[in-house]
C-alpha positions in Angstrom: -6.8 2.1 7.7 -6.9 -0.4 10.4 -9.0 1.3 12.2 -12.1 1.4 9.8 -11.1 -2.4 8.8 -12.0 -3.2 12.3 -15.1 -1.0 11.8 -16.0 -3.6 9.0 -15.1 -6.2 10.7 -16.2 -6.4 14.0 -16.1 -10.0 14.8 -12.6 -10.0 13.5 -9.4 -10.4 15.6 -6.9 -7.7 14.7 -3.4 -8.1 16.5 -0.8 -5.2 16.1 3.1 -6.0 16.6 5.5 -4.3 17.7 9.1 -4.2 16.4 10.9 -6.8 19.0 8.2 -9.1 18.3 7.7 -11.9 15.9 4.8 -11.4 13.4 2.1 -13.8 13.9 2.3 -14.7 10.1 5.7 -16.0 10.6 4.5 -19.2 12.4 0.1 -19.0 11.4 -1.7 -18.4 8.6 -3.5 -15.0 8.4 -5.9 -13.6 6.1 -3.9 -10.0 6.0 -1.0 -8.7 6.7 -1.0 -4.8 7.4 2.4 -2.6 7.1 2.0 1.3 7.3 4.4 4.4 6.9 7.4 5.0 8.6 10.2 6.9 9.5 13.7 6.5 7.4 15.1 4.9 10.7 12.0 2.5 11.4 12.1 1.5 7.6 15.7 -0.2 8.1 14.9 -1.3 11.7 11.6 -3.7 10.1 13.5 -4.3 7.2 16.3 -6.2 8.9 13.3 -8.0 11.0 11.4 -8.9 7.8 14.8 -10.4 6.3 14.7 -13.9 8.0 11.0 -14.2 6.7 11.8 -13.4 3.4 10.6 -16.9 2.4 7.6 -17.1 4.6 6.3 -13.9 3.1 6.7 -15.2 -0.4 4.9 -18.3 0.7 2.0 -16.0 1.7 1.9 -14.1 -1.0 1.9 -17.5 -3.2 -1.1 -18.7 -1.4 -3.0 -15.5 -2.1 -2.6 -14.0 1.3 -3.8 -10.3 1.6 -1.1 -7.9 1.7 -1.5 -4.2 2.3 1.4 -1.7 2.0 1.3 1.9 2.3 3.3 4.7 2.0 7.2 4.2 2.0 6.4 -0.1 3.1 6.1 -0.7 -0.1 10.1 0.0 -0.7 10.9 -3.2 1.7 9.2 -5.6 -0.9 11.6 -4.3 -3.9 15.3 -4.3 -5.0 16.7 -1.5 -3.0 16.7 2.0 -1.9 19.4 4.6 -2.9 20.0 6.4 0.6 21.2 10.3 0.0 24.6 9.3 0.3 24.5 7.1 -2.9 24.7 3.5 -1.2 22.4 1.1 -1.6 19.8 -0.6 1.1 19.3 -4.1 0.2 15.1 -4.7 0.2 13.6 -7.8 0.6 14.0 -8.4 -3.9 10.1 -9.6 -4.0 9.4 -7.5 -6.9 10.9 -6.0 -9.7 11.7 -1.9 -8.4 13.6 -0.1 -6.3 13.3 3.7 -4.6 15.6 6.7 -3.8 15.2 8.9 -0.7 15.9 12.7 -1.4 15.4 14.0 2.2 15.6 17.5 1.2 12.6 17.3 -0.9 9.2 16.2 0.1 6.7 15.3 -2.7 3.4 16.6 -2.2 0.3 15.8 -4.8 -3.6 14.8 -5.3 -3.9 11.3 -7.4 -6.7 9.8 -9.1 -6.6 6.4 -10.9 -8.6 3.4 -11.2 -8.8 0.4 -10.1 -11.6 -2.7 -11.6 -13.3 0.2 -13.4 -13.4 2.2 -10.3 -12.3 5.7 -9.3 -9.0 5.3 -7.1 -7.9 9.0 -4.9 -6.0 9.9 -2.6 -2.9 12.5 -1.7 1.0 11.6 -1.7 3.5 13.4 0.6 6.9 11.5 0.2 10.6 11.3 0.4 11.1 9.1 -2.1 10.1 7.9 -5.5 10.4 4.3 -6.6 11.2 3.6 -10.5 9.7 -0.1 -11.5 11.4 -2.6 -13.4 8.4 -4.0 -15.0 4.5 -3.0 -16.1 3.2 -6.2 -14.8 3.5 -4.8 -11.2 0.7 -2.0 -12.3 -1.5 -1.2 -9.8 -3.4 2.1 -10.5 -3.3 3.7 -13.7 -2.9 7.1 -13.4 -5.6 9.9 -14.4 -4.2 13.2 -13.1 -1.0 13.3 -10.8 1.9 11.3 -10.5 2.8 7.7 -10.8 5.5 5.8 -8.9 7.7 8.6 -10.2 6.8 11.5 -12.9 7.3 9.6 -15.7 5.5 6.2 -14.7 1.6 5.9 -16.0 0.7 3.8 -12.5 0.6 4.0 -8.8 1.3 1.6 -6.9 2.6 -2.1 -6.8 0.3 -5.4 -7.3 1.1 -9.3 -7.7 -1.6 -11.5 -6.9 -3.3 -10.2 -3.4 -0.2 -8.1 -2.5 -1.1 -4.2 -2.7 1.3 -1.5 -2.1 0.9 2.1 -2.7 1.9 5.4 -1.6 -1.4 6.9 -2.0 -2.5 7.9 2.0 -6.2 9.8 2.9 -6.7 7.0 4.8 -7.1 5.3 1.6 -9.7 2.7 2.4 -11.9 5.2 4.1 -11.9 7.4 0.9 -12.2 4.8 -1.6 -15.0 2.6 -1.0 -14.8 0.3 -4.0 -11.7 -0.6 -3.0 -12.2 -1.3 0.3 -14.8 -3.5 -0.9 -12.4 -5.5 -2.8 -9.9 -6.2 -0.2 -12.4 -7.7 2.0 -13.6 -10.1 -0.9 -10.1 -11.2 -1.0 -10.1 -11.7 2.7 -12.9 -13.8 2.0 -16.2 -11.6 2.9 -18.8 -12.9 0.6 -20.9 -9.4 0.6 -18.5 -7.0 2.3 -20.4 -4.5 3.9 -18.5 -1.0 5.0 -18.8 0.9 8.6 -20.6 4.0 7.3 -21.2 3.0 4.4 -23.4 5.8 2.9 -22.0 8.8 4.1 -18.4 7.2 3.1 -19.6 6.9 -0.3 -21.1 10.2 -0.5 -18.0 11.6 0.6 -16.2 9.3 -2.9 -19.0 10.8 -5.5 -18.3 14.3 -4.1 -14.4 14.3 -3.9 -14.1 12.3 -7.0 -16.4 15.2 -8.6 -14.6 18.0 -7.0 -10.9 16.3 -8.0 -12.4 15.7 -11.2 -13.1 19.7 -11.6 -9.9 20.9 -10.1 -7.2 18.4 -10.7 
């Protein structure tokens, strides 16, 4: 995802951290803030870095900062997660949900939703589920697949300009419209994409062929 943001953005500075450092957003405004999948073990190790700037992250989110979570990131932002052994991992409490890991059992799916009107795909493989406390939090209603969890009619997690979702793909490669819309929030008057017409033929055909055989 970061990858093809930087095709869209060339003149942009992108700067990548690494665990033992401190986030440049903890000390500077940014105009994103970037968190990707991770293993079980990583999860807890950025959790307890992300804990001190609890407050700061709020503060960014407040002021409309661009946030985008994929995968198993978006569990740090909510209540908790229910480890295997029944105990609880105390999140960051930002929003109203909270997840449970069943290591013995990967999820595996295709999803379509929407988003603004727009088609929304993109494939789920998982060790967790996360159950919401609240509808505001909606982020893509579901079409065909599953939500949050089997039972929930969205995908995802929004407040304001923070996005988190389990959906991968990349997702901002395969969903153009999207894409488009995070970069307006960034600030890009006329967002235009890297490969922009062949990314978009690749959306009309996969949203046609999910549409046929999901």
């Amino acid at each position: 995802n970061i990858r093809y943001l930087s095709r869209c953005l060339p003149d942009a500075e992108f700067i990548s951290t690494h665990l033992p450092e401190e986030p440049l957003f903890a000390r500077e405004k940014v105009d994103m803030v970037y968190l990707g999948p991770m293993t079980e073990r990583l999860q807890e190790a950025v959790l307890e870095k992300l804990r001190p700037l609890r407050a700061r992250i709020w503060e960014l989110i407040d002021q409309d900062t661009l946030f985008l979570c994929t995968g198993n990131a978006l569990e740090l932002f909510g209540q908790y997660i229910v480890k295997e052994d029944g105990s609880r991992l105390e999140c960051l409490s930002l929003f109203p949900l909270y997840a449970q890991r069943d290591m013995m059992h990967r999820h595996n799916s295709v999803f379509l939703g929407s988003f603004e009107g727009k088609a929304v795909m993109g494939f789920k493989s998982q060790l967790t589920v996360a159950t919401p406390l609240s509808q505001q939090i909606a982020l893509f209603p579901v079409e065909k697949g599953v939500g949050l969890n089997k039972k929930c009619p969205f995908e995802g997690v929004r407040y304001r300009n923070f996005f988190g979702t389990y959906l991968l793909g990349p997702l901002l490669i395969d969903n153009p419209p999207f894409t488009k819309y995070l970069l307006q929030c960034m600030g890009v008057q006329e967002p235009k994409l890297a490969f922009e017409a062949a990314a978009q033929s690749a959306y009309d055909a996969r949203l046609k062929d999910f549409k046929e055989k999901t």
